[in-house]
N, C-alpha and C positions, 0 to 999 in steps of 0.2 A: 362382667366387663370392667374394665378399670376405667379410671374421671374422665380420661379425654375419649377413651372408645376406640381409640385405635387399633387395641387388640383385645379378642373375646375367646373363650372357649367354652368346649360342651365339656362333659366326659359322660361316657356310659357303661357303668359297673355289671360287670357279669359274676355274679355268685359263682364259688367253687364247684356246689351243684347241678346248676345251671350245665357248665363247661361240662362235667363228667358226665351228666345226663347225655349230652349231646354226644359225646364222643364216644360212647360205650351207649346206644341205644341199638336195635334192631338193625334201622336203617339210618347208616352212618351218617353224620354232620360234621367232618372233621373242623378242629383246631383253624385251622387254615379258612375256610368257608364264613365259621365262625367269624372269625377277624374281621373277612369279606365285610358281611352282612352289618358287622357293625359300624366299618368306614361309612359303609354303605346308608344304614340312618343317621350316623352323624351328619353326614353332609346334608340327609334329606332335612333334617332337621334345623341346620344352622341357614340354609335356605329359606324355607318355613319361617325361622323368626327374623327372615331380613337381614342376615350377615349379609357381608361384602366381601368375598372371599378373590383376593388379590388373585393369589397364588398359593396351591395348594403342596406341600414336602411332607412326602410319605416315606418313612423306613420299612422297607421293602416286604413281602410276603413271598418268597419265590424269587423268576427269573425279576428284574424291573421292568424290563421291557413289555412285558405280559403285562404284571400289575395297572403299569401304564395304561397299556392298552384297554384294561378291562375298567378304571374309571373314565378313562377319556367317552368312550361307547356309550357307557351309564349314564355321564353327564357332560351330554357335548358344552353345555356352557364352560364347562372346564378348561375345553380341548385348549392344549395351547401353553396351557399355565400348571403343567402338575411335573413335577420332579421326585420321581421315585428311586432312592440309592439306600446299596446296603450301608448300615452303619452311621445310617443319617441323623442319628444324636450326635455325631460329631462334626459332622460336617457343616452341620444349618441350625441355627439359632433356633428357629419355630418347631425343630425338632427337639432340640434340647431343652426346651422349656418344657413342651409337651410330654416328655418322659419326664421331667422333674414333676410335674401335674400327678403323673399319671403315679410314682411312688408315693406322693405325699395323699393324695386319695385313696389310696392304695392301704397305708399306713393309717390312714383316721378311719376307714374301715374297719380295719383290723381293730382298732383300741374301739371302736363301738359295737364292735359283735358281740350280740348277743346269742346265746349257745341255745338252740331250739329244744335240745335233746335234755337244755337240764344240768347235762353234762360241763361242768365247768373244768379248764384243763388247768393241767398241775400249774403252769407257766403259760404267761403270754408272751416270752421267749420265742418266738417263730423261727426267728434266721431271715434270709432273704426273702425265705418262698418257695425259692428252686430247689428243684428233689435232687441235686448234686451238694447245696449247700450242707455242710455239716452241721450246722444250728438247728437247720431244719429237717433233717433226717433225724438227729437225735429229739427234736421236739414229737415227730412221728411217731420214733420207737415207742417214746414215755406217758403216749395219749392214743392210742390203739387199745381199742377193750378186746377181752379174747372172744364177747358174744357178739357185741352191738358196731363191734370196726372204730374206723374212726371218726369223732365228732364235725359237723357238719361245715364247718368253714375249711375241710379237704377236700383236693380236688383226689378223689380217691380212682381216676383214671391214670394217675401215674404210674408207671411201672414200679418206682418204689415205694409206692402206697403196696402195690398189690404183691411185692415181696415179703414186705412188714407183716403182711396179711395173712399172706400162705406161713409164714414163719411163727405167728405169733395166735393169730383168731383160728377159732374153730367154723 
């Protein structure tokens, strides 16, 4: 919380494995659900420790209208007060901030990983993140083993995880 308390935030980090676990299991958890679930204990949470939650601006998962609908249901205390639009880092300040949170946590993550496998990679050169980024497709190429895949801070359900993979591991 910052000195006057006017405004507070959670975040809740999901491991790469985590996500890939979930989306390539048996019985699916997609990406989307995922998301769900986690708005889903953010809020129960910031409830829980006594936030006061004005008004809640959500950038979208789907239609908005849906979204809407599915926390308004969840948490009638809501009802009333929640603004769900696509692209809502642009439009709404509480959005924009919350995606600047969610990079820079995003990013001190990133610089405290520690590699479970041992495996230390050539560069902490990432790119974005996004498997369209070129930084980070090349950081892929150059940290893919041809036995063990690749090290564990990948979400190695991305399709171009699993092209690197078919091209390159055994």
């Amino acid at each position: 919380c910052l000195a006057d308390e006017d405004m507070c935030w959670l975040t809740h980090v999901l491991s790469p494995l985590d996500i890939s676990d979930a989306m390539l299991r048996p019985a699916k958890y997609n990406l989307n659900e995922l998301s769900y679930d986690t708005v889903y204990g953010l809020l129960e949470e910031a409830r829980r420790l006594g936030f006061k939650i004005k008004h809640l601006y959500v950038d979208t998962l789907g239609p908005p209208a849906s979204y809407k609908d599915r926390l308004e249901s969840r948490f009638d205390w809501l009802r009333g007060r929640v603004t769900v639009a696509p692209k809502a880092d642009a439009l709404y300040p509480p959005v924009s901030a919350a995606s600047i949170i969610a990079k820079v946590t995003r990013d001190y993550c990133l610089d405290q990983w520690v590699f479970e496998s041992g495996r230390e990679p050539k560069t902490r050169t990432f790119g974005c993140g996004y498997p369209g980024d070129p930084l980070t497709v090349r950081w892929l190429e150059e940290n893919v083993h041809p036995v063990h895949g690749f090290p564990d801070i990948v979400r190695f359900s991305w399709s171009s995880c699993q092209r690197i993979s078919a091209d390159t591991a055994v």
